[in-house]
ROGUDO-504244 format. One record per atom (N, C-alpha, C, O): residue in three letters; x, y, z. Coordinates in steps of 0.2 Angstrom, whole numbers, plus 5000, padded with zeros to 4 digits. Layout:
N
ALAXYZ ...
This chain:
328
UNK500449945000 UNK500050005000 UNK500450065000 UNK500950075004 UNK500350114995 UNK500850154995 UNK500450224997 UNK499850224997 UNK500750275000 UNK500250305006 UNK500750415001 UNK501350415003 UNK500550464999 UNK500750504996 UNK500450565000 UNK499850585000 UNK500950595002 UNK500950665007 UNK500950725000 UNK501350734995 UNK500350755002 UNK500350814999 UNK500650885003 UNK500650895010 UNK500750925000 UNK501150995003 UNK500651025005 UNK500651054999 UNK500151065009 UNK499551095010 UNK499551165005 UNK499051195003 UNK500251195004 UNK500251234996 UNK500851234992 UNK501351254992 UNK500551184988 UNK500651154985 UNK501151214978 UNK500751244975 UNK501751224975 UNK502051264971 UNK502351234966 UNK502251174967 UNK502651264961 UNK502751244954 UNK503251194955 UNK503351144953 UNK503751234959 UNK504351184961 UNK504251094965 UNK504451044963 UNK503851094970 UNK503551074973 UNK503151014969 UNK503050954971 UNK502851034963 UNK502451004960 UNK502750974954 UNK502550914952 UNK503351004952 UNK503850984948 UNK504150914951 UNK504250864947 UNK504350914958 UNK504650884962 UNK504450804964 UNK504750754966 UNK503750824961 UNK503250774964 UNK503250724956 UNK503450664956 UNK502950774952 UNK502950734946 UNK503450684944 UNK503350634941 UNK504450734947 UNK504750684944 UNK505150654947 UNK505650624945 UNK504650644955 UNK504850584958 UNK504450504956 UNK504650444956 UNK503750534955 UNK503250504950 UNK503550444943 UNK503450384942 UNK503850494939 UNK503950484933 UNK504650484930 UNK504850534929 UNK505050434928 UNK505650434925 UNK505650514920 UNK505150534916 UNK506350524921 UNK506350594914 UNK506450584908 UNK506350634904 UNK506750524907 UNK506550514898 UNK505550514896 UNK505250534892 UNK505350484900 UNK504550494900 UNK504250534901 UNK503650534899 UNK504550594905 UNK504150654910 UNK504450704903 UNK504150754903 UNK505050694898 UNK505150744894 UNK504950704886 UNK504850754882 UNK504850674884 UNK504150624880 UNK503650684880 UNK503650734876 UNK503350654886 UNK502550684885 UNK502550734885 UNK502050764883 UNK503050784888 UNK503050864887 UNK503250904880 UNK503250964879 UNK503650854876 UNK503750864870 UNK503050844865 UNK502850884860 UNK502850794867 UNK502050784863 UNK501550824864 UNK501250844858 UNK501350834867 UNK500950904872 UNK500950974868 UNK500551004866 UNK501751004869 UNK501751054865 UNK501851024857 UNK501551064852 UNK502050984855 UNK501750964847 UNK501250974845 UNK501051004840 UNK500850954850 UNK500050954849 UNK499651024850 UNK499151044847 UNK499951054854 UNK499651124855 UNK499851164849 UNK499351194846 UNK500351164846 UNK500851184841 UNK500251174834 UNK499951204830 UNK500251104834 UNK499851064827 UNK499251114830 UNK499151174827 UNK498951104833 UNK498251134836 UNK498251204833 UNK497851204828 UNK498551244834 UNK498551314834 UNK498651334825 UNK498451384822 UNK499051294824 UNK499251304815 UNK498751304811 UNK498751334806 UNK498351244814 UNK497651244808 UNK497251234808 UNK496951214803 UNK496951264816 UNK496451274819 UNK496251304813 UNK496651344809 UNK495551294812 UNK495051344807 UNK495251344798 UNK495051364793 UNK495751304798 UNK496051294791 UNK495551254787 UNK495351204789 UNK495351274781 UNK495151214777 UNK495751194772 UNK496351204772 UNK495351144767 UNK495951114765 UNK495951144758 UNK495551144754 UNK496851154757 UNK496851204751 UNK496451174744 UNK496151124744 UNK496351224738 UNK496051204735 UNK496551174728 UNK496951214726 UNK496551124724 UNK496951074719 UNK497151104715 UNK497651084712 UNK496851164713 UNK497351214707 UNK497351274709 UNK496851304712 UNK498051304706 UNK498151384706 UNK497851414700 UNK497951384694 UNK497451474702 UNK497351524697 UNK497651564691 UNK497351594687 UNK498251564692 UNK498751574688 UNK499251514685 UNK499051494680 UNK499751484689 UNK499951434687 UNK499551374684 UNK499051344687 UNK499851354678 UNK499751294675 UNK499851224679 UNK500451214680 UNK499451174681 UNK499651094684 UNK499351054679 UNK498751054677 UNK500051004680 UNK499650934676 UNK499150884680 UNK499250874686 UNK498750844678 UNK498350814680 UNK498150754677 UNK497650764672 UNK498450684679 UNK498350624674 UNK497650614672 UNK497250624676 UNK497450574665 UNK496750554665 UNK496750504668 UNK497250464668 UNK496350484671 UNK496150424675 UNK495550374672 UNK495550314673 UNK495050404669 UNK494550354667 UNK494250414661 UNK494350474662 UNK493950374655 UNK493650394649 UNK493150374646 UNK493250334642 UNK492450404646 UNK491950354644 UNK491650394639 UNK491450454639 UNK491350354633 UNK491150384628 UNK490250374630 UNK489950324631 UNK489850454630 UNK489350464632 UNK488850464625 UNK488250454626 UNK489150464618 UNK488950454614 UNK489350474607 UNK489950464608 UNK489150484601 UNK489550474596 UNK489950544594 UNK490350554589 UNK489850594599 UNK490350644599 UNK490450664605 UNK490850714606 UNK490050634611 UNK490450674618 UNK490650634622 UNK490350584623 UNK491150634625 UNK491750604631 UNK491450624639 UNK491150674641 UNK491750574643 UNK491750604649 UNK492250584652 UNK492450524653 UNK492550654653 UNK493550614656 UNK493650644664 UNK493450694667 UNK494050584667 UNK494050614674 UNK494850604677 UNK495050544677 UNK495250664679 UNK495850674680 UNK495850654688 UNK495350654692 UNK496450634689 UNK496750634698 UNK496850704700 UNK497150734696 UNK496650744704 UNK496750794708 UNK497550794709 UNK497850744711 UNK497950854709 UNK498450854714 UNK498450844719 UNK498950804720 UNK498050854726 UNK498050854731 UNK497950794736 UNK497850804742 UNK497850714730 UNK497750674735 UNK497050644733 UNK496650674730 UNK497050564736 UNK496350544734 UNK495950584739 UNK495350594736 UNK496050604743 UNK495750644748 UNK495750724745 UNK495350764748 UNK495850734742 UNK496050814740 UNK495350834738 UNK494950794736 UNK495150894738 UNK494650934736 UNK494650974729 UNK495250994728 UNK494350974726 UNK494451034721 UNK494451094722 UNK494951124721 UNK493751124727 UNK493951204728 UNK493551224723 UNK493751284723 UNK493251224720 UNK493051274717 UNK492451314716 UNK492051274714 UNK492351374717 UNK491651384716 UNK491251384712 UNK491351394706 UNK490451374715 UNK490151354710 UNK489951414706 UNK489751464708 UNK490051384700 UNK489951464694 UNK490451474694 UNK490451534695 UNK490951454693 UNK491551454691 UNK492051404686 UNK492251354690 UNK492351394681 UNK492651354677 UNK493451354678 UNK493751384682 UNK493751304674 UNK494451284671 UNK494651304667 UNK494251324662 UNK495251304666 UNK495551314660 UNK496151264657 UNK496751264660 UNK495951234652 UNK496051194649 UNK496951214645 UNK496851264641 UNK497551194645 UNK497951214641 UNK498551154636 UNK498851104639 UNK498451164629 UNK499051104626 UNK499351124623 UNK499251184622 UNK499951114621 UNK500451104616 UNK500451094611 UNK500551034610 UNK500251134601 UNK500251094597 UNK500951104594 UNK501251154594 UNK501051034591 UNK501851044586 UNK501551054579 UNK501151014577 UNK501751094575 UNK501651104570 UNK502051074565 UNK502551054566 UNK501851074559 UNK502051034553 UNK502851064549 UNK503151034546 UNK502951124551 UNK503751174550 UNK504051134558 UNK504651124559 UNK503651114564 UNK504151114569 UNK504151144574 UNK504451134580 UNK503651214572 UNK503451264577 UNK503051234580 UNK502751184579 UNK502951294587 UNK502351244593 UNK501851314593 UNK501851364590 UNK501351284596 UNK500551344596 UNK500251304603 UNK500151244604 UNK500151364608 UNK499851334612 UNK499051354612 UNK498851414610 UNK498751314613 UNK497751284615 UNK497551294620 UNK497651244623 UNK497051344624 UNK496751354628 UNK496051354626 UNK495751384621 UNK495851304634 UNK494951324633 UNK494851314639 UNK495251284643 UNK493851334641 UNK493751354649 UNK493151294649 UNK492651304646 UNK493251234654 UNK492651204652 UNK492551204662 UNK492951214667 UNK491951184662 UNK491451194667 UNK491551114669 UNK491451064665 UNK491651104675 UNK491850994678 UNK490950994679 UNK490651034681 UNK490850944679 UNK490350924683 UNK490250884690 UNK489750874693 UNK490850884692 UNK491050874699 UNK491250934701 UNK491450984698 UNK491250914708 UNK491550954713 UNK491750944719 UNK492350914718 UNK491550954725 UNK491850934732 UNK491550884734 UNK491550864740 UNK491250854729 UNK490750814732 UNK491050734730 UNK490750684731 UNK491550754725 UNK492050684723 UNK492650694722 UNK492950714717 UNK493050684729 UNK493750674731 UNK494150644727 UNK494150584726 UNK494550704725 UNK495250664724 UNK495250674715 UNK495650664711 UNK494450694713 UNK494550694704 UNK494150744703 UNK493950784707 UNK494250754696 UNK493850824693 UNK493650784686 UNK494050754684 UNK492850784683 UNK492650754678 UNK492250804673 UNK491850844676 UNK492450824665 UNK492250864663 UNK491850804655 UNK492250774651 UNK491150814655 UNK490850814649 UNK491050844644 UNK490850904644 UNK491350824638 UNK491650864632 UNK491450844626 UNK491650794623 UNK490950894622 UNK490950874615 UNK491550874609 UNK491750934607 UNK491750814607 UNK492150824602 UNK492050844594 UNK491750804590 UNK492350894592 UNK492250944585 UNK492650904581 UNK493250914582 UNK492650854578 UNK493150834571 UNK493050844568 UNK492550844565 UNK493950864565 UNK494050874559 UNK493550854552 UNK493350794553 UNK493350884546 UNK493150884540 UNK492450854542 UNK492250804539 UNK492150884547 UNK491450884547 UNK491050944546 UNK490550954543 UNK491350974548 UNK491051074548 UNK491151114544 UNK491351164546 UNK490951104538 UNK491351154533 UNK491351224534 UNK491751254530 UNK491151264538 UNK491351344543 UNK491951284545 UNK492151264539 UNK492251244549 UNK492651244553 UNK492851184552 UNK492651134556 UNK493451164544 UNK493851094543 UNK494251084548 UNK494351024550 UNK494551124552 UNK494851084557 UNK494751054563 UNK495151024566 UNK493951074565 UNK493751034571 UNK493751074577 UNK494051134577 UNK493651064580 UNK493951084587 UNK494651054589 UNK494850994589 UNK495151104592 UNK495851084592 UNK495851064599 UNK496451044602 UNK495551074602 UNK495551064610 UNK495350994612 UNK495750944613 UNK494650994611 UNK494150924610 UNK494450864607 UNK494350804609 UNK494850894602 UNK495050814597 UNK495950804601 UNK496250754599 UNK496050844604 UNK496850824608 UNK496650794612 UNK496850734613 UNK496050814618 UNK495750774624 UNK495350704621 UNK495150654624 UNK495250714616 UNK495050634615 UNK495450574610 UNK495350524608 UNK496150614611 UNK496750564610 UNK497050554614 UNK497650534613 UNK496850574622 UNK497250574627 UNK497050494628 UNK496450474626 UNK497550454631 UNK497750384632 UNK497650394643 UNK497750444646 UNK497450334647 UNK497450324654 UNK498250334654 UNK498650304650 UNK498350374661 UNK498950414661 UNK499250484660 UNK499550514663 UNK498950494652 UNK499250574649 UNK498950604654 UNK498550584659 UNK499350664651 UNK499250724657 UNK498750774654 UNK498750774648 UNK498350814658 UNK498150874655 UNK498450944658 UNK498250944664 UNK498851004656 UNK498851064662 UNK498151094661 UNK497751104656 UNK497951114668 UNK497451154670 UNK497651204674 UNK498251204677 UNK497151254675 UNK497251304680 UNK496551304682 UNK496151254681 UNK496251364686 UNK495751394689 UNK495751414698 UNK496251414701 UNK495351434699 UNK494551464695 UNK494651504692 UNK495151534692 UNK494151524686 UNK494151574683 UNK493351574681 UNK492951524681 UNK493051644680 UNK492651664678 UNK492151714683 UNK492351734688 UNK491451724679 UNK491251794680 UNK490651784686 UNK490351834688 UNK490351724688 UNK489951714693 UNK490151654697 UNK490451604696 UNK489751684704 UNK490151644709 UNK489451644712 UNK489151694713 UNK489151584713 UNK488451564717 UNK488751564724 UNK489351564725 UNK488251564729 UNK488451564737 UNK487951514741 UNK488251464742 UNK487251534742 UNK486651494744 UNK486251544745 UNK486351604746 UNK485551504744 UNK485051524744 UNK484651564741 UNK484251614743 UNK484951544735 UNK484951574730 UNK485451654725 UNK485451684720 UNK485651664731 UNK486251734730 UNK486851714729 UNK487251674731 UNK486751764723 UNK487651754720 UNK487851814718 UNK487551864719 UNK488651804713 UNK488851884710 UNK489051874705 UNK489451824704 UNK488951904701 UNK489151944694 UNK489951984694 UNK489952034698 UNK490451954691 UNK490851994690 UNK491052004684 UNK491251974679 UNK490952074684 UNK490952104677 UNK491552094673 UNK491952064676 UNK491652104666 UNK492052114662 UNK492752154664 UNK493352134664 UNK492552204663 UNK492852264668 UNK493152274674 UNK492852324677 UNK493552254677 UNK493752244683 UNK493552324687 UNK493152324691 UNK493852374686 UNK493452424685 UNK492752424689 UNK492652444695 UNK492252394686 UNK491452414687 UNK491552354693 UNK491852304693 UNK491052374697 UNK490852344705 UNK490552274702 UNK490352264696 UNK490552244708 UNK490252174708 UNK489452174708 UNK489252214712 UNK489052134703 UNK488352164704 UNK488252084711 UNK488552024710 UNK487752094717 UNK487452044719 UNK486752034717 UNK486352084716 UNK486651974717 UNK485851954716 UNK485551904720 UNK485851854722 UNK484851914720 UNK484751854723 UNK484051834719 UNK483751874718 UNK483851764717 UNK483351724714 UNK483151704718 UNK483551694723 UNK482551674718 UNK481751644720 UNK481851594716 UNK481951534717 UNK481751614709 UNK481751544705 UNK482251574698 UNK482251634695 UNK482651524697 UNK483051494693 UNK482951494685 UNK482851434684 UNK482851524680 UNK482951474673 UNK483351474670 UNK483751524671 UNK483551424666 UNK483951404662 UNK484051384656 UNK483751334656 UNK484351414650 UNK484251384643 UNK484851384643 UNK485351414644 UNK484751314641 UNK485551264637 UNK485751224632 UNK485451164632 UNK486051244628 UNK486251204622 UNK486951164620 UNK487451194620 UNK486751104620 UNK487251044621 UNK487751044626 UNK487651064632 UNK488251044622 UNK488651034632 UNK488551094633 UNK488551114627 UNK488351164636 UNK488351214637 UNK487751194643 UNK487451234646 UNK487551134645 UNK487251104652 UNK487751094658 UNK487451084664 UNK488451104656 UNK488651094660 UNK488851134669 UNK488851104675 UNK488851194666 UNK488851254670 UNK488051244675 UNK487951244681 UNK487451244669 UNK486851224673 UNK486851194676 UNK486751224682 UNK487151124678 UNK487051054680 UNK487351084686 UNK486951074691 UNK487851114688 UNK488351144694 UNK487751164699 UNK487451144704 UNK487651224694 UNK487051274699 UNK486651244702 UNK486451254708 UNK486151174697 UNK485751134699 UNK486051124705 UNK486051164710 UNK486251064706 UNK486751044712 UNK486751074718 UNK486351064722 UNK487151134718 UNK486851174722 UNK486151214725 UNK486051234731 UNK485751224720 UNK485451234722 UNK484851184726 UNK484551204731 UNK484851134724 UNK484451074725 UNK484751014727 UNK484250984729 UNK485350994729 UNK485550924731 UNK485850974737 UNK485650954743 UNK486351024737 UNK486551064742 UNK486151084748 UNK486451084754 UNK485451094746 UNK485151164748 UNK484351104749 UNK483851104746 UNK484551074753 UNK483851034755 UNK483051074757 UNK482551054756 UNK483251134760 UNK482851134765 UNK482651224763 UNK482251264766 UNK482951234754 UNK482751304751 UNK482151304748 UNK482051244747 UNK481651344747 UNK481151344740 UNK481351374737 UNK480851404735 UNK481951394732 UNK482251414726 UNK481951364722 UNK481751314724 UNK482051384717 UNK481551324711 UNK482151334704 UNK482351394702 UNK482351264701 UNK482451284695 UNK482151264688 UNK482151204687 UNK481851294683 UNK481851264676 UNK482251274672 UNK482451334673 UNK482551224666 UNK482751214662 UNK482651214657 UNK482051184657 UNK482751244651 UNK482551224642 UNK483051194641 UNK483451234641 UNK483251134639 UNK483751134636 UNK483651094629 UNK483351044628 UNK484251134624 UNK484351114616 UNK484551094613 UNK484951134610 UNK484551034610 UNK485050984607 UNK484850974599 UNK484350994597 UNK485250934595 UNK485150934587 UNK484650864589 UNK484050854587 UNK484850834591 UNK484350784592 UNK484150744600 UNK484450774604 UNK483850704601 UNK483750654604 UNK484350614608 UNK484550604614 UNK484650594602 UNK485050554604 UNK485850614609 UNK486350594611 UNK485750684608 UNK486250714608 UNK486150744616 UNK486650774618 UNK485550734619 UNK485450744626 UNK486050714631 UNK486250654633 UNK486150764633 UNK487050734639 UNK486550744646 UNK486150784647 UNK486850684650 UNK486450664657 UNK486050674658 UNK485850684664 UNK485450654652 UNK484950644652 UNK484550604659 UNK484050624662 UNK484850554660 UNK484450494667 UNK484550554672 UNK484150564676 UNK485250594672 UNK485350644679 UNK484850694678 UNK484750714684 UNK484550724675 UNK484150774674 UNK483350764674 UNK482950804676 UNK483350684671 UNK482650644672 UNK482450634680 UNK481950664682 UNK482850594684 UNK483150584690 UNK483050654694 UNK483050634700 UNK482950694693 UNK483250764697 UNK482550784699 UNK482350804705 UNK481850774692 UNK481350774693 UNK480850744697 UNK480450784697 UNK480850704700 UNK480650654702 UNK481050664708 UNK480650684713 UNK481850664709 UNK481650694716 UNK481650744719 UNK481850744725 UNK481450814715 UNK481350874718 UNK480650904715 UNK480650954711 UNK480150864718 UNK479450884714 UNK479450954718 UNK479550974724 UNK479151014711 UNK478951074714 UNK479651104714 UNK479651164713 UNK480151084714 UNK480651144713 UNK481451124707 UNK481951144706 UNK481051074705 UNK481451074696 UNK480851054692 UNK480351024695 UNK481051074684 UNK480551054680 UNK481151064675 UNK481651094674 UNK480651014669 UNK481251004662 UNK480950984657 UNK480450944657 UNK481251044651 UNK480951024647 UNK481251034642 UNK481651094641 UNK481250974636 UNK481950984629 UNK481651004624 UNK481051004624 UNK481951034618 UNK481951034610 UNK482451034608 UNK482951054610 UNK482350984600 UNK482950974599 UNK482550994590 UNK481951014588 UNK483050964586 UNK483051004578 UNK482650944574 UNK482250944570 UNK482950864576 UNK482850824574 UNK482250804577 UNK482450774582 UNK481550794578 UNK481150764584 UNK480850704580 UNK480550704575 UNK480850644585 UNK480850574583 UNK480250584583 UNK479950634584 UNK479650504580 UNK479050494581 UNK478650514587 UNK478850464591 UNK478250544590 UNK478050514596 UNK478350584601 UNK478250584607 UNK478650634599 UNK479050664604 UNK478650704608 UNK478150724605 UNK478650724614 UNK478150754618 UNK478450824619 UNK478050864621 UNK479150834616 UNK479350914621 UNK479250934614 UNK478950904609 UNK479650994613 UNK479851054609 UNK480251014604 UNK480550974606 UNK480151034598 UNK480651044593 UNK480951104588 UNK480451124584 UNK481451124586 UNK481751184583 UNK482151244589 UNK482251234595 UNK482351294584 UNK482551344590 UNK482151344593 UNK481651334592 UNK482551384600 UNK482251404605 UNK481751464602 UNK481951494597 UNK481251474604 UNK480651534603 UNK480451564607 UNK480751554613 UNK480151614608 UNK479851654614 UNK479151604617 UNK478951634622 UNK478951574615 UNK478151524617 UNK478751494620 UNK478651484626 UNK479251464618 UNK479451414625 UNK479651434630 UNK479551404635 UNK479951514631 UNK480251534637 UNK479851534640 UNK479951524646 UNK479051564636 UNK478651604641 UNK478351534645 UNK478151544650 UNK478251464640 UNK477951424645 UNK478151364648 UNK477851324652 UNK478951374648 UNK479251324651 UNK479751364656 UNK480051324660 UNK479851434657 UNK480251454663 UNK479751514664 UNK479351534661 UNK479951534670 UNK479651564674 UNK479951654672 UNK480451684670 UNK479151664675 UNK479151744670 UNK479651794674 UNK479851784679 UNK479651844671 UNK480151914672 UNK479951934679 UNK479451904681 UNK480251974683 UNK479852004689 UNK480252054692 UNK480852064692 UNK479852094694 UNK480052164695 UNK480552174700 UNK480852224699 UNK480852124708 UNK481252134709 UNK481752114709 UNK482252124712 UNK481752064703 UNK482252034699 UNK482551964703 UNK483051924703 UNK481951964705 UNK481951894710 UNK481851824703 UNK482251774705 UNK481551814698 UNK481751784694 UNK482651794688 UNK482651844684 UNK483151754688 UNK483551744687 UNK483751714680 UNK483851654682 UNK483851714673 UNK484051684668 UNK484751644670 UNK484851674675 UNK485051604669 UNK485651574667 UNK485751554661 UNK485251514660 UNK486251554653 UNK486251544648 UNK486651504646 UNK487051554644 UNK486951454643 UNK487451434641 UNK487451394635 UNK487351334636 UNK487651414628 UNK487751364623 UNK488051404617 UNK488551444617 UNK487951384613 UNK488251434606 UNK488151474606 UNK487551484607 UNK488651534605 UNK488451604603 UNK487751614598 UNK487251644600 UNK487751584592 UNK487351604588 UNK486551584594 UNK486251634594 UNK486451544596 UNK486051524602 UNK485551594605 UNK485051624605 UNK486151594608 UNK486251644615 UNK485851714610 UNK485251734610 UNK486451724606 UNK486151794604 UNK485551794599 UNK485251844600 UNK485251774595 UNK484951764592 UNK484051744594 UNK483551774593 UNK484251684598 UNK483651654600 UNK483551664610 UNK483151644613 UNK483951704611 UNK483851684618 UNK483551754621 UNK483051774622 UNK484451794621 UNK484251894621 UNK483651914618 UNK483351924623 UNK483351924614 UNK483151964611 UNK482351944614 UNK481951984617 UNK482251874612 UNK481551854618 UNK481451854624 UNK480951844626 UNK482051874627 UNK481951884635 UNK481851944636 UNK481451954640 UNK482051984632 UNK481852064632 UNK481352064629 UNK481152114631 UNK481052034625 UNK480252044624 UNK479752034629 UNK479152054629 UNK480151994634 UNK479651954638 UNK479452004643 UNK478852014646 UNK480152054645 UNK480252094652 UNK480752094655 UNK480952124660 UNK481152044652 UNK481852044657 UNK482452094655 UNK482552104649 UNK482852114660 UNK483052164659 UNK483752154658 UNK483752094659 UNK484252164658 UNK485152154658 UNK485152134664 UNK485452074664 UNK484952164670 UNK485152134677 UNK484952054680 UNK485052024684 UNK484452054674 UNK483851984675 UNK484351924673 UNK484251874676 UNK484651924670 UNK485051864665 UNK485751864665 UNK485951914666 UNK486251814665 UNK486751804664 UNK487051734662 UNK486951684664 UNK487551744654 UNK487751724649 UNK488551674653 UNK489051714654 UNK488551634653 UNK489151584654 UNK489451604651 UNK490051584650 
C-alpha cells in the first residue's frame, strides 16, 4: 500500500518535484514534448480548410484516370486531383477551368490551345475532377475543317496522359440560397449581387454543364430552400441529350422545385417536348416569367449563335431586363 503526502500549498517547484519523483525523465520529457506538438499542430490549423487542387494562375498537370464515351461525339473524362485521393477541388460553384495543350506544327513550330470548360463534379467527389466534352472533328463542319483543336487532343488522350489546367476562373460565383455575384467584364465596374426565388435555364448541348453545377447546388445542396429551378434545354437531336437519366432523375426527386423540358431540331415519332430553336412560346411556357424585383433569374449557356439570336432578344420581349440574366 503505497500512502502520498501532499504539501498543503502546493507550488510549481514542489509540483515539479512530485511529478518527477512519480515519473522517470525520459518519459516525463516524452509527454512534454508531445503536448506542446499537439498544441503547436492545434494552433496552426485550427479553422483551416483544405487547400483547394489548382492555382489560378499557374498551370498543373493532371493524369486521366478513366474515359467514357457518352455518345457518338461526347466523352466524359475524369483526372486525379493533385492534392490526393482525399484532395478537394475547391471550386466555386459558377466558376470554370482552363484547359491548356501544346500543338507541334508541321514546319516544327509549337502553338499553344486553351479552353474553359465547366467539371461536373465537385467537392462532392474526392480526389477527381470529371468534365463532359463534345468532340468537333476534323472535316465535318465545313465553317470549321479543322474541328475543334481542343476536344479532338482530349479525345486522343490515352489512361495516364496528362492534361495542364488552371482555375478558378470566371464571372459568377453562386453562394446559397439562391444569392450569388456577377463579376463584370471590367474589373473596374463593381460586383453586381443577386438573389433568385426561381432559377431558369436555357442550354444547348454541352453548354448543360455550368447548369448542372448550379442545379446541384441549388437542389442536392440546399435541402431545406424553396428556390425552384427550370430548364430548356437544346440539342440537334434525341439521341444528343447529355445526362439525360441525371436530369430525368432530378425530377422526380425534387417535385415542385425542378422542372424540364427539351427541344431538339431532329424530333423522333412520338415526341412529347419542343422541337426547333428555342422561341419565345417556350420561354414563356416552360420558365418562369420576368419579375419586377428581379427575383426571377436567367442562366444561359450554349452557342453564341444560340444565345444571341434566339435567347436575348425573347427575354427582352418578355420583360427581362440586363440585370435579369446572365450568359456563361
Amino acid at each position: 500500500l503505497c500512502t502520498f503526502h501532499f504539501h498543503p500549498n502546493p507550488t510549481m517547484s514542489t509540483v515539479a518535484a512530485f511529478v518527477g519523483d512519480v515519473l522517470p525523465l525520459p518519459i516525463l520529457t516524452a509527454i512534454v514534448a508531445i503536448a506542446i506538438t499537439t498544441v503547436i499542430f492545434f494552433l496552426l490549423f485550427k479553422g483551416k480548410t483544405k487547400p483547394p487542387a489548382l492555382d489560378p494562375v499557374e498551370f498543373t498537370d493532371l493524369p486521366l484516370v478513366k474515359k467514357e464515351s457518352l455518345s457518338h461525339d461526347t466523352r466524359q473524362f475524369t483526372f486525379a486531383l493533385p492534392n490526393g485521393p482525399d484532395g478537394e477541388l475547391g471550386l466555386p460553384v459558377g466558376q470554370h477551368i482552363t484547359l491548356k495543350f501544346t500543338e507541334t506544327l508541321s514546319d516544327g513550330s509549337t502553338k499553344n490551345h486553351q479552353r474553359s470548360y465547366t467539371p461536373t463534379t465537385g467537392n462532392d467527389t474526392p480526389g477527381t475532377v470529371t468534365f463532359v466534352i463534345k468532340v468537333y472533328k476534323a472535316g465535318v463542319h465545313p465553317k470549321f475543317p479543322e474541328g475543334g483543336k481542343m476536344s479532338q487532343h482530349l479525345d486522343s488522350l490515352k489512361i495516364g496522359d496528362t492534361m495542364l489546367m488552371r482555375g478558378p476562373k470566371g464571372h459568377m460565383t453562386y453562394h446559397k440560397n439562391g444569392n450569388f455575384t456577377v463579376h463584370p467584364t471590367l474589373k473596374k465596374n463593381p460586383d453586381q449581387h443577386r438573389t433568385a426565388k426561381h432559377f431558369g435555364m436555357i442550354a444547348g448541348g454541352t453548354g448543360i454543364t455550368p447548369m448542372l453545377q448550379i442545379m446541384n447546388a441549388v437542389l442536392r445542396d440546399e435541402p431545406g430552400s424553396d428556390v425552384t429551378v427550370s430548364l430548356l434545354y437544346a440539342n440537334q437531336s434525341e439521341d444528343d441529350i447529355l445526362v439525360r437519366k441525371e436530369l430525368e432523375d432530378a425530377v422526380e426527386r425534387y417535385p415542385g422545385r425542378f422542372k424540364l423540358h427539351y427541344t431538339v431540331d431532329r424530333a423522333p415519332e412520338g415526341w412529347k417536348h419542343s422541337k426547333g430553336f428555342i422561341t419565345k412560346e417556350m420561354i414563356e411556357s416552360h420558365l418562369p416569367s420576368a419579375a419586377s424585383d428581379g427575383s426571377t433569374q436567367i442562366l444561359m449557356c450554349g452557342p453564341p449563335p444560340m444565345v444571341k439570336f434566339a435567347c436575348l432578344p425573347n427575354l427582352e420581349a418578355l420583360g427581362f431586363k440586363k440585370t435579369d440574366h446572365f450568359v456563361f
